[in-house]
KEFI-173430 format. One line per 4 residues: number of its first residue (from 1); their letters; for each residue x, y, z of N, C-alpha, C. Coordinates in Angstrom, 1 decimal, m for minus. Layout:
NUM = a = X:Y:Z:X:Y:Z:X:Y:Z; ...
//
This chain:
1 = xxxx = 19.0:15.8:37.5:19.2:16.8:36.4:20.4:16.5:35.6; 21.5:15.6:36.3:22.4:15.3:36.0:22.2:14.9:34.4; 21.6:13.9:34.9:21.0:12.7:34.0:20.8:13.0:32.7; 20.2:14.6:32.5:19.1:14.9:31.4:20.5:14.8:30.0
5 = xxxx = 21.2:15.4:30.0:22.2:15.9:29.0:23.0:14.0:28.3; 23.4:13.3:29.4:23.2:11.6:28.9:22.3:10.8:28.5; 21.1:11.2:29.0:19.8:10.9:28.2:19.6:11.4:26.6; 20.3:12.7:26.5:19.7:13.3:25.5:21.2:12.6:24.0
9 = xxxx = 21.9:12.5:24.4:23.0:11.8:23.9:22.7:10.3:23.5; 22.2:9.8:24.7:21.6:8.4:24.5:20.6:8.1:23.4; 19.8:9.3:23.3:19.1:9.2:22.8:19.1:9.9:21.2; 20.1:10.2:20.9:20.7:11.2:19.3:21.8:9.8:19.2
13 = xxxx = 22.0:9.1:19.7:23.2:7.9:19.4:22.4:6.7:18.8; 21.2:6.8:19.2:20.4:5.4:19.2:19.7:6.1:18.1; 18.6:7.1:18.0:18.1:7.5:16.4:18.5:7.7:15.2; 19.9:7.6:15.9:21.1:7.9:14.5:21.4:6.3:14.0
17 = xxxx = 21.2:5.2:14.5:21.8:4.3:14.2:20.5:3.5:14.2; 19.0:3.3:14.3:17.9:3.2:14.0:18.0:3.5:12.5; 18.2:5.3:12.4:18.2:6.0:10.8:19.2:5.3:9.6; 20.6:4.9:10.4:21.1:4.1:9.6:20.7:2.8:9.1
21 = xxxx = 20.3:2.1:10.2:20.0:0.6:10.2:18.8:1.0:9.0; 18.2:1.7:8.5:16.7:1.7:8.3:17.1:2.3:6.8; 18.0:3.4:6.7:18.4:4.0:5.0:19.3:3.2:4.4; 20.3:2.6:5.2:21.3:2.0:4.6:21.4:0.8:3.4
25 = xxxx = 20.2:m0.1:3.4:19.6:m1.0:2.6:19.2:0.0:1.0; 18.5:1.3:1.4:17.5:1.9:0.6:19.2:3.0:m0.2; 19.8:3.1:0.9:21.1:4.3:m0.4:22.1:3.2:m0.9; 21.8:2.0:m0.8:22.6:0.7:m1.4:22.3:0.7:m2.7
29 = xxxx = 20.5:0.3:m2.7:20.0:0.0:m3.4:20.0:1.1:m4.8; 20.0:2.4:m4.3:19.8:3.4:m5.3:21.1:3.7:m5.9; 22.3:3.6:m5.2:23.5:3.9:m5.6:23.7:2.4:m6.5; 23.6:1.2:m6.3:23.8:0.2:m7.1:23.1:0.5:m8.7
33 = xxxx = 21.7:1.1:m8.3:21.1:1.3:m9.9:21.8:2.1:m10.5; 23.0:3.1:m10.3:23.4:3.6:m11.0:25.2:3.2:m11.8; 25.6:2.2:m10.7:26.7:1.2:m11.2:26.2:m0.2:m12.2; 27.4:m0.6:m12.7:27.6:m1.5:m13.8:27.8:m2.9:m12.6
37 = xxxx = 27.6:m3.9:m13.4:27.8:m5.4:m12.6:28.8:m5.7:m12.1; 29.9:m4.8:m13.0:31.2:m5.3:m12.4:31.2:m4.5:m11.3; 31.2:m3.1:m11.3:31.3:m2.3:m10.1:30.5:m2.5:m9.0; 29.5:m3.1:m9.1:28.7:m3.9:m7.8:29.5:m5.3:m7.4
41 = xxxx = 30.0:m5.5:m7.5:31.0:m6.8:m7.6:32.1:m6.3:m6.5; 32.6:m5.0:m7.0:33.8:m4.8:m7.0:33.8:m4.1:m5.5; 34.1:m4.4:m4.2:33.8:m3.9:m3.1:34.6:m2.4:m2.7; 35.9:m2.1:m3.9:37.0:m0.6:m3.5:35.7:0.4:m4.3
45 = xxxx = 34.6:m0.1:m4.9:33.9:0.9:m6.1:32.6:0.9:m5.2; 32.4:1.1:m3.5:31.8:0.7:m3.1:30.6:2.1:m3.1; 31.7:3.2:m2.8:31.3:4.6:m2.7:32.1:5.5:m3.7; 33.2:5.1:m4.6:33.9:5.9:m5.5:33.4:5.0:m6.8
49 = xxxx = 32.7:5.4:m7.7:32.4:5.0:m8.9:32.1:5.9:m9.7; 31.8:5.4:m11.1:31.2:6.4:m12.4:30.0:5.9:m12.5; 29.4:6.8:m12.4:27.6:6.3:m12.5:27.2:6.5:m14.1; 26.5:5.3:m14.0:25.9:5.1:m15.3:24.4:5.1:m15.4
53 = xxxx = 23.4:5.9:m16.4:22.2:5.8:m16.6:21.5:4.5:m17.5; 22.7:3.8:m17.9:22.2:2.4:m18.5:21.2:1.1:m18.0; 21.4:1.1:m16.4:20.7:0.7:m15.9:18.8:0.9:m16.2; 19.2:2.5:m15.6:17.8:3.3:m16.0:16.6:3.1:m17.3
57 = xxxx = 17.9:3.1:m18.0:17.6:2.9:m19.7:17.1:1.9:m20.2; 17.3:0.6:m19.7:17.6:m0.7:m19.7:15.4:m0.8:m19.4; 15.6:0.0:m17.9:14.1:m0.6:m17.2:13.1:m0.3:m18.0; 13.5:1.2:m18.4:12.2:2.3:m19.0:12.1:1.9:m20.7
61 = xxxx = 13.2:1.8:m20.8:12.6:1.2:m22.6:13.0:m0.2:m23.1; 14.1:m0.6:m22.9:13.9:m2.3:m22.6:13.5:m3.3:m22.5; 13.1:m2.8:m21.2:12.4:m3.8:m20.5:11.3:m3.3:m20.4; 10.4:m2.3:m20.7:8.9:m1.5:m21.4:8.0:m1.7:m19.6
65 = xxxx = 8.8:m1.3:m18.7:8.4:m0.4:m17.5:7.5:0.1:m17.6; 7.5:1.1:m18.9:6.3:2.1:m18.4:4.8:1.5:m18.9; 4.8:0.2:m19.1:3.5:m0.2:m19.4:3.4:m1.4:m17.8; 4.5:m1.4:m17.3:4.1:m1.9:m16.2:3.8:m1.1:m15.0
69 = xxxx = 3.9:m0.5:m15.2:3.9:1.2:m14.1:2.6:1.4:m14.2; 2.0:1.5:m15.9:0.3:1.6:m15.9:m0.3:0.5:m15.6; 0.4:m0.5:m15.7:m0.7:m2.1:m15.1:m0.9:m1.8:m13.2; 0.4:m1.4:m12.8:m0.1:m1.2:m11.1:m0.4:m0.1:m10.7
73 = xxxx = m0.9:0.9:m11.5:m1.4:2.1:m11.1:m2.9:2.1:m11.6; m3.4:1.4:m12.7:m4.6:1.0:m12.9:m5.2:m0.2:m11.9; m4.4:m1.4:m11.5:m4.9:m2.2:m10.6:m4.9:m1.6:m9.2; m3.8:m1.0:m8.9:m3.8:m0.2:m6.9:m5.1:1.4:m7.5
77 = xxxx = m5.1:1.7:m8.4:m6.4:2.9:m8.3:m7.9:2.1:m8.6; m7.6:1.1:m9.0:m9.1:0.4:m9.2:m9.7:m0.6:m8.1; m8.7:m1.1:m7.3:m9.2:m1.7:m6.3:m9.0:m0.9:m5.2; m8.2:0.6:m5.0:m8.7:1.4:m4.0:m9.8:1.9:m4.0
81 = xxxx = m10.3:2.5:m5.3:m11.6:3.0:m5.2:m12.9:2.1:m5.0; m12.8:1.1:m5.6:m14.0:m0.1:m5.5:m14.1:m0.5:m4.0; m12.9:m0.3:m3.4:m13.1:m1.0:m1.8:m13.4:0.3:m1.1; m13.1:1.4:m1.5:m13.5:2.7:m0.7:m15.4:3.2:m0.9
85 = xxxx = m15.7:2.7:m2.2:m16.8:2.5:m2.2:m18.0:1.5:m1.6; m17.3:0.6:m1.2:m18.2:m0.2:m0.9:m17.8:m0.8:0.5; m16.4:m0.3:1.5:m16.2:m0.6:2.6:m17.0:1.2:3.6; m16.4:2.0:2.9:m17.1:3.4:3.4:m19.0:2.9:4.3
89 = xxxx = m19.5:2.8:3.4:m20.9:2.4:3.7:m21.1:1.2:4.7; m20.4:0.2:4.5:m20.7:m0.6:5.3:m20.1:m0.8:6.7; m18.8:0.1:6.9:m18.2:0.3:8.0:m19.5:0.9:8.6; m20.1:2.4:7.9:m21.3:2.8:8.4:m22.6:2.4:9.0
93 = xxxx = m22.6:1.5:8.0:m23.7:0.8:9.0:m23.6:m0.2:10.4; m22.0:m0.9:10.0:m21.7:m2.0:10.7:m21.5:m0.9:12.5; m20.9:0.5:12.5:m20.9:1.5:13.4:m22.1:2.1:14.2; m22.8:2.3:13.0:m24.2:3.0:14.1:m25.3:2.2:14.1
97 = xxxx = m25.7:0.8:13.7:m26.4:m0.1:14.2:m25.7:m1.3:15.1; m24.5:m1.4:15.1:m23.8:m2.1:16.0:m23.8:m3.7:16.1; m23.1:m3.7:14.7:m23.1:m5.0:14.1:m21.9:m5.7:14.1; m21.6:m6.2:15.1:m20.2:m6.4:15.8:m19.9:m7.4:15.3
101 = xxxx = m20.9:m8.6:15.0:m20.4:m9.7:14.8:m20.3:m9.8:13.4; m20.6:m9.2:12.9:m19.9:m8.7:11.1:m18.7:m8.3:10.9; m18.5:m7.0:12.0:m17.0:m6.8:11.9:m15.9:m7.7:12.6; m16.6:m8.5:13.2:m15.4:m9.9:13.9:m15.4:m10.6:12.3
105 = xxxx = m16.4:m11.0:11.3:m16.3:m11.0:10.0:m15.0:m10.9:9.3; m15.4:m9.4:9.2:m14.3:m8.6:8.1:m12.9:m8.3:9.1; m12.5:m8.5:10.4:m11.2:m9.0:11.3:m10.9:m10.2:11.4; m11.2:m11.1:10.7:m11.1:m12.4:10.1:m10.4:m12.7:9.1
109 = xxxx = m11.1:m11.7:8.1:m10.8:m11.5:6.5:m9.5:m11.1:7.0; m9.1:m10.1:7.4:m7.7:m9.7:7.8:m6.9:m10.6:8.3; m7.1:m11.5:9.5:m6.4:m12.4:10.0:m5.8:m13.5:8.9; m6.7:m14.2:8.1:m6.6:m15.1:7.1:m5.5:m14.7:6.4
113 = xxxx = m4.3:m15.6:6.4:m3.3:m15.5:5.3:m3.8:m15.5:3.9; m3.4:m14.2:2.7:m4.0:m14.6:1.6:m3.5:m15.8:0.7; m2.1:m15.9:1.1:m1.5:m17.5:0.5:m2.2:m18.5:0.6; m3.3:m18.5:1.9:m4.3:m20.0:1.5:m4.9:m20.1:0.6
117 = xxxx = m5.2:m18.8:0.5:m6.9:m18.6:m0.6:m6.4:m18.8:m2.4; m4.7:m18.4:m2.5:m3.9:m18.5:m3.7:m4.8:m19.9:m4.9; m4.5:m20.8:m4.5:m5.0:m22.0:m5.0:m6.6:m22.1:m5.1; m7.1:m22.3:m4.1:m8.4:m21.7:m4.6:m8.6:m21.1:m5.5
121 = xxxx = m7.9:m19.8:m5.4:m8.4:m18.4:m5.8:m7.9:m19.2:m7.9; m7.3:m19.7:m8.2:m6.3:m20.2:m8.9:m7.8:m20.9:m9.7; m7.8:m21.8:m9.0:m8.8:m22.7:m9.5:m10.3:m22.0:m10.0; m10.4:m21.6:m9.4:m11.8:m21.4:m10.1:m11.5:m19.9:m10.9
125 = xxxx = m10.9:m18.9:m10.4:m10.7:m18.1:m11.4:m9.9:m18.5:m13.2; m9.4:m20.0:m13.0:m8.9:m20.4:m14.3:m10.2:m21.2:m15.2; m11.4:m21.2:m14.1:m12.4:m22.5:m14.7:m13.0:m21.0:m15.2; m13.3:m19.7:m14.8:m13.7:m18.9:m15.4:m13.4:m17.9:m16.4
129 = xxxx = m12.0:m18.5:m16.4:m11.1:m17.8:m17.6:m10.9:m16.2:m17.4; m10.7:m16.3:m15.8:m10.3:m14.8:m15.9:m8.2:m14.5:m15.7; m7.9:m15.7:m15.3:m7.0:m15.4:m14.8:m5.5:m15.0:m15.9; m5.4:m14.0:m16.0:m4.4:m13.3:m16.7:m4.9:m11.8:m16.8
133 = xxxx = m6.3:m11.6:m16.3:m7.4:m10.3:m16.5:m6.7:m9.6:m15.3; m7.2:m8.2:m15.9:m7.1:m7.2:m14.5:m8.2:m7.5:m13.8; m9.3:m7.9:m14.1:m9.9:m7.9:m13.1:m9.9:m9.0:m12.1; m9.2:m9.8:m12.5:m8.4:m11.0:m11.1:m8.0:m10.1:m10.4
137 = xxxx = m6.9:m10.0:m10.7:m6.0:m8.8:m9.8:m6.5:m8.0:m9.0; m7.7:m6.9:m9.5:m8.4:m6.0:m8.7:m9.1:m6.8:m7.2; m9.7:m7.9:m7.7:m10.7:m8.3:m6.9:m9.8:m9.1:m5.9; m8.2:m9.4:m6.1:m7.7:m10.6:m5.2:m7.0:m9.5:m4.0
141 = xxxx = m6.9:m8.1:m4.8:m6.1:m6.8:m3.9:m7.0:m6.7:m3.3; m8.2:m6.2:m3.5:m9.7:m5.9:m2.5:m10.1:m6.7:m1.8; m9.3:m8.2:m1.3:m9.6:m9.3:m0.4:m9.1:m8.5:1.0; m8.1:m8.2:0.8:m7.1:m7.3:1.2:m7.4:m5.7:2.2
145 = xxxx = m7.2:m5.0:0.7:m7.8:m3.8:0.9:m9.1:m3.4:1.2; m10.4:m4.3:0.8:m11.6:m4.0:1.2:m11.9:m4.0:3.1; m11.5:m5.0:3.4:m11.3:m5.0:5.2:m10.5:m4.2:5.8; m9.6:m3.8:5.4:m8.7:m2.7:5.6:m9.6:m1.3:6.0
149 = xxxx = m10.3:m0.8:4.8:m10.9:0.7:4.9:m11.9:m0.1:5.5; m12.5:m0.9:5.9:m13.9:m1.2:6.9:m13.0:m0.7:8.2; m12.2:m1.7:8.2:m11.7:m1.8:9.4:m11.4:0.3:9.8; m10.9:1.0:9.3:m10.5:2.1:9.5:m11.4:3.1:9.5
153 = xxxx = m12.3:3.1:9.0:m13.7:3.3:9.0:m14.0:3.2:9.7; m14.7:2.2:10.3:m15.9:1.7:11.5:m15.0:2.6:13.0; m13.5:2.7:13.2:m13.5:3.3:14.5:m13.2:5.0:13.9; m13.0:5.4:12.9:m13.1:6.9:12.9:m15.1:7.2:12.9
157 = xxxx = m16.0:6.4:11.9:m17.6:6.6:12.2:m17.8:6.4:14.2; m16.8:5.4:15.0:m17.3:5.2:16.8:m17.2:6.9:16.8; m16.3:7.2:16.1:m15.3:8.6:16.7:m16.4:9.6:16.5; m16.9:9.7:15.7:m17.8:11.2:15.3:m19.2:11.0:16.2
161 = xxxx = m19.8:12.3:16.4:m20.7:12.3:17.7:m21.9:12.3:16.9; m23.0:11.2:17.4:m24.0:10.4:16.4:m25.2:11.6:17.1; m24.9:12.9:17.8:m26.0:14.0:17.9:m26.5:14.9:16.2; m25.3:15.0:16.0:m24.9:15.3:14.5:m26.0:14.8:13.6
165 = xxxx = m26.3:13.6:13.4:m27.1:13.3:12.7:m28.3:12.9:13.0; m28.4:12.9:14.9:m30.0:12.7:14.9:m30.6:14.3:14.9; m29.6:15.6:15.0:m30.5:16.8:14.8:m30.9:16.7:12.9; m30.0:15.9:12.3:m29.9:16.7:10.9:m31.4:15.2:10.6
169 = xxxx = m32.1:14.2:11.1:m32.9:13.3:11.4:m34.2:14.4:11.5; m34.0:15.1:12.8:m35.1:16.1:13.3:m35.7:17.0:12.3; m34.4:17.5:11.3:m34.6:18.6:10.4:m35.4:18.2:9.1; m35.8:16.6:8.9:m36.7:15.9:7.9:m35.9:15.1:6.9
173 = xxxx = m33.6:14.8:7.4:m33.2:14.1:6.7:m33.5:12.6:6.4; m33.2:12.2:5.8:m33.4:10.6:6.1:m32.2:9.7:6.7; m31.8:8.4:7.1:m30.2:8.0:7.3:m29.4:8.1:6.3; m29.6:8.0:5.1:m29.3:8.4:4.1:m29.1:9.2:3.4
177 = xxxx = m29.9:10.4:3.9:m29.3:11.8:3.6:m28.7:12.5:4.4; m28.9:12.1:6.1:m27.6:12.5:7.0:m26.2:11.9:6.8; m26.0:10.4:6.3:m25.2:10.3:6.4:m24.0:10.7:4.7; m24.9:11.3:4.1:m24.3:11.9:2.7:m23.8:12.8:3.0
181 = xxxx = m24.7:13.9:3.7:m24.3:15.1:4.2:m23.8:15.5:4.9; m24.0:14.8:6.3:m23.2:15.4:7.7:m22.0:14.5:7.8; m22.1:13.2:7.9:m20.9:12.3:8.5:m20.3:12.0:7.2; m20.7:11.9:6.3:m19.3:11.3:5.2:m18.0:12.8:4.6
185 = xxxx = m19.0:14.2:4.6:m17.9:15.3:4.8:m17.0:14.8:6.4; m17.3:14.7:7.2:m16.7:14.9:8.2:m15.7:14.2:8.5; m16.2:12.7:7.3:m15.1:11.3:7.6:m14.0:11.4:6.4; m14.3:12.8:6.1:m12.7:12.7:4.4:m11.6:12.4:5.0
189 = xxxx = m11.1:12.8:6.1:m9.7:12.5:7.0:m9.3:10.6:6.4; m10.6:10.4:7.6:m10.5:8.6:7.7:m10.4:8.0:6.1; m11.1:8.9:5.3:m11.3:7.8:3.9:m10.1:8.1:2.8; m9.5:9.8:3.6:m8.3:9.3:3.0:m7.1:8.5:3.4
193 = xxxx = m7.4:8.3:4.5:m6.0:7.3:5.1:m5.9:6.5:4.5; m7.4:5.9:4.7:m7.7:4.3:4.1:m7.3:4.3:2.7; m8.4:5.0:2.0:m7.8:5.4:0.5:m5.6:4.8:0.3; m5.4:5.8:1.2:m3.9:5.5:1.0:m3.2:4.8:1.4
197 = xxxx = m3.8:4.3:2.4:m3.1:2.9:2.6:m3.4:1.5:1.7; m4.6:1.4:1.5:m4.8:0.8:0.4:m4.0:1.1:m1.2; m4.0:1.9:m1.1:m3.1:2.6:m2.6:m1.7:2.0:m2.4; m1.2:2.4:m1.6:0.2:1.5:m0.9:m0.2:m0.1:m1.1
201 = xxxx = m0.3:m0.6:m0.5:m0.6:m2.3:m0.6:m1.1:m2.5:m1.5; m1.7:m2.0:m2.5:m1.9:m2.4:m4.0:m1.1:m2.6:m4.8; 0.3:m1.5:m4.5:1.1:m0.9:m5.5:2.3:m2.2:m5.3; 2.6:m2.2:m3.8:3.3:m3.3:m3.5:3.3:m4.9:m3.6
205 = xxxx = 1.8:m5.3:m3.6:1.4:m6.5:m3.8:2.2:m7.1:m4.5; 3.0:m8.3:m4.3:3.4:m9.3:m5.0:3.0:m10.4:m5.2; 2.7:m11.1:m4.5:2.6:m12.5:m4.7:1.5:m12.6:m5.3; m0.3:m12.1:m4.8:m1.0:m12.3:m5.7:m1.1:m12.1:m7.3
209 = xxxx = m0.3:m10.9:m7.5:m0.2:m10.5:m9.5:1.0:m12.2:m9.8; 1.9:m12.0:m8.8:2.5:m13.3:m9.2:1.9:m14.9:m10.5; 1.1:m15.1:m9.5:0.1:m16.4:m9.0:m1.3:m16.0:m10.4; m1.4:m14.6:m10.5:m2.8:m14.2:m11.2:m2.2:m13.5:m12.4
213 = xxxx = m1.3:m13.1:m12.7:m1.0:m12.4:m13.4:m0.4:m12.8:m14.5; m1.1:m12.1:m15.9:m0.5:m12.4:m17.3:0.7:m11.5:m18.0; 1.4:m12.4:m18.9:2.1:m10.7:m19.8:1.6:m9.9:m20.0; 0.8:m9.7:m20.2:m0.1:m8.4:m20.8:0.0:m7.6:m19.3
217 = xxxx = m0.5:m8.2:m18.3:m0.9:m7.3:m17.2:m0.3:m7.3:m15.6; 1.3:m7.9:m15.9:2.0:m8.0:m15.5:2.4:m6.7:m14.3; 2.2:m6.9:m13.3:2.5:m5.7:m12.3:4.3:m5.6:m11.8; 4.4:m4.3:m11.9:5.9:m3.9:m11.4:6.6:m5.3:m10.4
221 = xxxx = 6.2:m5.1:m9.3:6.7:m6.3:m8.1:7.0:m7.6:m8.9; 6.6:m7.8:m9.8:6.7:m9.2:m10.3:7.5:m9.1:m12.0; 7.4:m7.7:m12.3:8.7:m7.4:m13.6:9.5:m7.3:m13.1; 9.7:m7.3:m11.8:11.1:m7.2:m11.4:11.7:m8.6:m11.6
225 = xxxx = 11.5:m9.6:m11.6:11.5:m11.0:m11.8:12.6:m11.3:m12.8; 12.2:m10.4:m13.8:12.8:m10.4:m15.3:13.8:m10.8:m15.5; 14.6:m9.6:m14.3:16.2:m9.2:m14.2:16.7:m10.6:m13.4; 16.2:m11.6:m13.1:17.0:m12.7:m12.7:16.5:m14.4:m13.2
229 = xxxx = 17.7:m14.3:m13.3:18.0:m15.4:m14.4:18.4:m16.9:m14.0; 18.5:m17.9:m14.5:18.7:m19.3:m13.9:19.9:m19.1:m13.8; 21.1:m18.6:m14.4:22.9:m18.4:m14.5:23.1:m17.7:m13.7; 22.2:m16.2:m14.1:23.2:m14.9:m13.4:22.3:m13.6:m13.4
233 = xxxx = 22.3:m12.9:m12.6:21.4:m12.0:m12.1:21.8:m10.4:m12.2; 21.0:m10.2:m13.0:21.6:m8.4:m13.5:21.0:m7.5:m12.8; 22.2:m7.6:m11.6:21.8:m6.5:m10.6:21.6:m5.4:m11.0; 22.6:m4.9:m11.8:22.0:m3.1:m11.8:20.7:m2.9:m12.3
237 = xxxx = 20.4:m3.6:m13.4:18.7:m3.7:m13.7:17.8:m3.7:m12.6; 18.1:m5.1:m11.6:17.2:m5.1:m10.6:17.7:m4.4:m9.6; 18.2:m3.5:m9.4:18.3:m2.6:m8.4:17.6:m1.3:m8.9; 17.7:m0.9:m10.5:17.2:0.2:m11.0:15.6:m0.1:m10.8
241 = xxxx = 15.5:m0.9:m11.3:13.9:m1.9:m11.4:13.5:m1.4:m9.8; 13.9:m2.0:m8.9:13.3:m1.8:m7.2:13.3:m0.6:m6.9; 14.0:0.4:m7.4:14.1:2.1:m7.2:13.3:2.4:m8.2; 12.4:1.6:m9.2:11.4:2.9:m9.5:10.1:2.2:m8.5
245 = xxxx = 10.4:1.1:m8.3:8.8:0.6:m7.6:9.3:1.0:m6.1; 10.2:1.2:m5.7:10.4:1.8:m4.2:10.0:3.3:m3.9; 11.2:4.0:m4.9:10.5:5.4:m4.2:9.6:6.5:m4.9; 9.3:6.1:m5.7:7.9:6.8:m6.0:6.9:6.6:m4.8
249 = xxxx = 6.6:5.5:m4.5:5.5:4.9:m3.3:6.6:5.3:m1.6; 8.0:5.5:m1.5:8.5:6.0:m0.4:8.2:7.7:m0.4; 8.3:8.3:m1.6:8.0:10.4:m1.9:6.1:10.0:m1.0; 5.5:9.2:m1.8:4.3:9.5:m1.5:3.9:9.3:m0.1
253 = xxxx = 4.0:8.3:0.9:4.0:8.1:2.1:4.7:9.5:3.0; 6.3:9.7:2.6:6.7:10.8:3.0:5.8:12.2:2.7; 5.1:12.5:2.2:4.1:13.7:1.8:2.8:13.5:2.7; 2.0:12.8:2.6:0.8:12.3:2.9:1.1:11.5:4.2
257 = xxxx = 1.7:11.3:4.9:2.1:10.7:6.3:1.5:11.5:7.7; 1.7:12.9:7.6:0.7:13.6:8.2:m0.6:13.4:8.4; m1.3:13.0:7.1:m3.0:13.1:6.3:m3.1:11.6:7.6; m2.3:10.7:7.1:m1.9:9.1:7.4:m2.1:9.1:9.2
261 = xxxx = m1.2:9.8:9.9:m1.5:10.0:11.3:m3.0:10.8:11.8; m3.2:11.8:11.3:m3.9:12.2:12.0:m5.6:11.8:11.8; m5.5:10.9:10.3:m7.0:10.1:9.8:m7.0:9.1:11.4; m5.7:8.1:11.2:m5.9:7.1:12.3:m5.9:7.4:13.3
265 = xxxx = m4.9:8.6:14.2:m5.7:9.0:15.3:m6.8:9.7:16.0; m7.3:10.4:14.8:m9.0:10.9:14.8:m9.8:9.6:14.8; m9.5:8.5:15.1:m10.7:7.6:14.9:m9.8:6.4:16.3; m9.4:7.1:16.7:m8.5:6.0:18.2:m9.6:6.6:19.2
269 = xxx = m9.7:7.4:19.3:m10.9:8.0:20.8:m12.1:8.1:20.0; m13.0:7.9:20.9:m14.5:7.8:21.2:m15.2:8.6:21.5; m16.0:10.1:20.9:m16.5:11.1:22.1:m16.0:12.6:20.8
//
């Protein structure tokens, strides 16, 4: 019993210093977007400075942010929904006819580094002249995101009890209209997780918009680029720049992180 009150110490010493290790990068980053180059420089102006919105100013009209803001919010909402469409159904089926060696398949797709497929993907998307298109983009995130919601899918569909739809079978449905009716209301949990986690990994993606991506359609992760230069690197920009593509997508996770645990643990057990 001794013990319990050093344990509990042990244990507020170690999550306090986890929390720092973990914010300290992220209140660097935000306090820099609001200092000048020299005062990031300047290590006594580390925590005592004049904050400036020039930074800010710089990203949003400038440097014309807010048409890159709509390039990765059109590309992460177009290839979440296209992969939620078309992974939903087939986790479905791949679940209650028990098509395992499909889904070793699509846990493949996942395993595969997408950096291999880059060059490929390069090549023949350039012999088709899509590459500077959103629709590169969409289809190289959904390599991605599409096995992702299978994957999240197929064990929340093990999860749901398959009586469910042989009574709604008996009642003169078809698999098709049980699975409209009974099991895909039942699976909103799962398809939001997926949904949002995919939405996340779209937003963040870099390297593919890198590699695929035109001026025109140029995603955040890769406007950040802008701000560094062959001579010299304008931090405050790219710090302001990383705080809008950070925490908008850090608010959102923080909100929806609940939705997030309890989609994936509704689909961890069987029964």
């Amino acid at each position: 019993m001794r013990s319990r009150p050093a344990y509990r110490v042990f244990r507020v010493v170690a999550l306090t210093v986890v929390v720092i290790a973990l914010l300290a990068p992220l209140i660097w980053m935000v306090a820099a977007s609001f200092k000048t180059n020299v005062d990031i420089y300047d290590t006594g102006k580390a925590l005592a400075f004049t904050p400036t919105l020039d930074n800010y100013a710089n990203v949003l009209e400038q440097a014309n942010y807010v048409e890159f803001i709509g390039n990765s919010l059109w590309v992460a909402f177009a290839a979440t929904v296209l992969s939620i469409v078309l992974g939903v159904p087939a986790a479905y089926s791949m679940s209650r006819f028990n098509m395992r060696k499909s889904a070793l398949v699509v846990l493949m797709a996942r395993v595969i580094p997408g950096v291999s497929l880059l060059v490929p993907w390069y090549y023949v998307f350039s012999n088709l002249k899509m590459v500077g298109g959103f629709s590169v983009l969409i289809l190289s995130h959904m390599f991605v995101s599409l096995p992702l919601v299978v994957y999240i899918m197929m064990g929340y569909f093990d999860s749901l009890p398959i009586e469910l739809e042989e009574a709604a079978l008996v009642d003169g449905l078809t698999h098709i209209g049980a699975f409209r009716r009974i099991t895909l209301p039942l699976s909103i949990p799962g398809v939001a997780t997926a949904g949002i986690l995919s939405f996340i990994f779209s937003w963040n993606n870099f390297m593919f918009a890198l590699v695929l991506s035109g001026a025109d359609t140029k995603t955040l992760p890769v406007a950040i680029f802008d701000f560094v230069g062959y001579a010299s690197i304008d931090w405050g920009g790219l710090m302001a720049a990383a705080s809008v593509v950070t925490l908008p997508i850090m608010l959102i996770a923080l909100f929806v992180q609940k939705y997030v645990v309890s989609g994936l643990t509704a689909g961890a057990t069987k029964g």
